[in-house]
N, C-alpha and C positions, 0 to 999 in steps of 0.2 A: 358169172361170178367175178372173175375177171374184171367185166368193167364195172359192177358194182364195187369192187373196192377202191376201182382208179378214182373210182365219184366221187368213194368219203376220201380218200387221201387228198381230192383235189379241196375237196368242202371243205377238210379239217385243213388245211394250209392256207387258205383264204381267209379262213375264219382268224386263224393266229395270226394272220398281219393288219387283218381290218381290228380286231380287238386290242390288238399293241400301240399304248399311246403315250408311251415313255419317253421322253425324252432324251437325246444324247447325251452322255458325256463331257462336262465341258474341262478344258481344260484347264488345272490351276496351274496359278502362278509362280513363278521358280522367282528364289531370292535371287538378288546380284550373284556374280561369282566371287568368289574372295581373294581379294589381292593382298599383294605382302611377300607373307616368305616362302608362299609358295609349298606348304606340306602337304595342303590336300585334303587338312583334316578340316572340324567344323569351326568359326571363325567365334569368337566370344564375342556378347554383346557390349557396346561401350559402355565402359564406368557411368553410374550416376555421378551426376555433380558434388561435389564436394558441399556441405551448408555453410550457409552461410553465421558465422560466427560473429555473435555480438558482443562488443566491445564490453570488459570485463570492467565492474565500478568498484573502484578501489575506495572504500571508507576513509576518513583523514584518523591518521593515528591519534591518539588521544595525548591531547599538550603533556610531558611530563619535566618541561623543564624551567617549571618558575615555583616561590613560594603559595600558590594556591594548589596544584596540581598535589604537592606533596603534604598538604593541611590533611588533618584528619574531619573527618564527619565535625564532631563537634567543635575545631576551632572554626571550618568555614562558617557554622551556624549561628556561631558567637559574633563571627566577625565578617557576617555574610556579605558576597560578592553583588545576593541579587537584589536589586533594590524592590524596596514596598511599593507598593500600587495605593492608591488612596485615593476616597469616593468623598462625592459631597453628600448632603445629609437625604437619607431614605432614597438613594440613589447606587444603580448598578451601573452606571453608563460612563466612559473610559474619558476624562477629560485630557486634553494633549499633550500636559504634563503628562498625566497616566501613558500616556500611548508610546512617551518616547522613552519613560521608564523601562516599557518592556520592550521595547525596540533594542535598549541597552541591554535587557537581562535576554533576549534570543539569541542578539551577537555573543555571551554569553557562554549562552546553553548550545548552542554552533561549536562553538572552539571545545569543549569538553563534553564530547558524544556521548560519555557515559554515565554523565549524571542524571536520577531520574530527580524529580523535584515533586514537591505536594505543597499546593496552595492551600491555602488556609485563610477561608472569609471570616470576617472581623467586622463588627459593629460597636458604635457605642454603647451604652447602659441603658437608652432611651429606648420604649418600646418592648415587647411582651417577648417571652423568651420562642414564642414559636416563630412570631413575626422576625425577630433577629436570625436564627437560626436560618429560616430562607431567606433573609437579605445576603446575610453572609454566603450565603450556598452561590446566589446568582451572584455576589462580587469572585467567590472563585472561578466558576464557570466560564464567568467571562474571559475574567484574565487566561482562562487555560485557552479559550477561542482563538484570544487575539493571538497568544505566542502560535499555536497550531496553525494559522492562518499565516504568519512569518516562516513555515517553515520548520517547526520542532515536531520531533513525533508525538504523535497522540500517546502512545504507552507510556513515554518518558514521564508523563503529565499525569497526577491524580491531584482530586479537588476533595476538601473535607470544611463543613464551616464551624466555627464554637460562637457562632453567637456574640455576646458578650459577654464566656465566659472568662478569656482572657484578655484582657486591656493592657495596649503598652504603655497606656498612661495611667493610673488608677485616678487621676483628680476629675473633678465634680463641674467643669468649664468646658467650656465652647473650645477652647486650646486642647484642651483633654480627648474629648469628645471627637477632633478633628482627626489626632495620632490613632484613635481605634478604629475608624472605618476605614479598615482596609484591605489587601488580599499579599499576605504574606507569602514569603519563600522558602519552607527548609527543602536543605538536598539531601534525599534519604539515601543515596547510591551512587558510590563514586566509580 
């Protein structure tokens, strides 16, 4: 009996080291030790960086010290600053006078940030009140294009056309006819 149990104690001991197939232990890695002031205690992690701050855009104040800045809505409108646009006949397209018009009316609309404006396309009498109606559309559009393409904001800008319902000239001539096709300026918002 005796040496039957030495047998299994020797069998069960053999058995547990040929069936153990664990690997050791390995050992981790210890951080730095921390230098400084020496407490002993745990060391805080370095500050994130600070972000980077983008330069703040300062708007330009709004001019208030000339006689247009202190005009009300309707003297400007009476005695408006921005000049008309004017098309040749059944035409939406910006001839160089036109271009430098609103080259003049952007610098403009630039120096007084807060005015909103509303174009107004204009035709002569000639031609049917729908076809007017979208000529007049495409001469305000346009002009709203070109100043937005100078640099005005798009909000600042709305486009409305009458057609021919309202004529700055009311006579029956080629001279007449020339002052209506156009894309006016009121400033609705100072």
């Amino acid at each position: 009996m005796k040496r039957t149990a030495m047998v299994l104690a020797a069998s069960a001991l053999m058995a547990t080291i040929a069936c153990h197939k664990n690997k050791p232990p390995v050992a981790r890695p210890m951080p730095p030790p921390a230098t400084g002031s020496g407490t002993g205690g745990a060391t805080r992690p370095p500050a994130p960086p600070e972000p980077v701050r983008e330069p703040t855009v300062v708007p330009p104040e709004p001019v208030r010290d000339d006689a247009i800045s202190s005009a009300s809505l309707d003297d400007l409108n009476r005695n408006s600053p921005l000049k008309p646009v004017f098309f040749e006949l059944d035409s939406d397209e910006l001839s160089p006078v036109a271009q430098k018009a609103l080259d003049d009316n952007a610098a403009l609309l630039k120096r007084y940030t807060t005015w909103a404006v509303t174009i107004e396309g204009h035709c002569d009498e000639r031609g049917t009140p729908e076809y007017n109606l979208a000529l007049g559309e495409r001469r305000a559009v346009t002009a709203r294009a070109y100043l937005v393409s100078l640099g005005i904001a798009a909000d600042r800008l709305r486009t409305v056309s009458y057609g021919k319902e309202f004529p700055f000239d009311p006579g029956h001539a080629e001279s007449a006819f020339a002052k209506n096709r156009r894309a006016h300026f009121v400033i609705t918002a100072k």
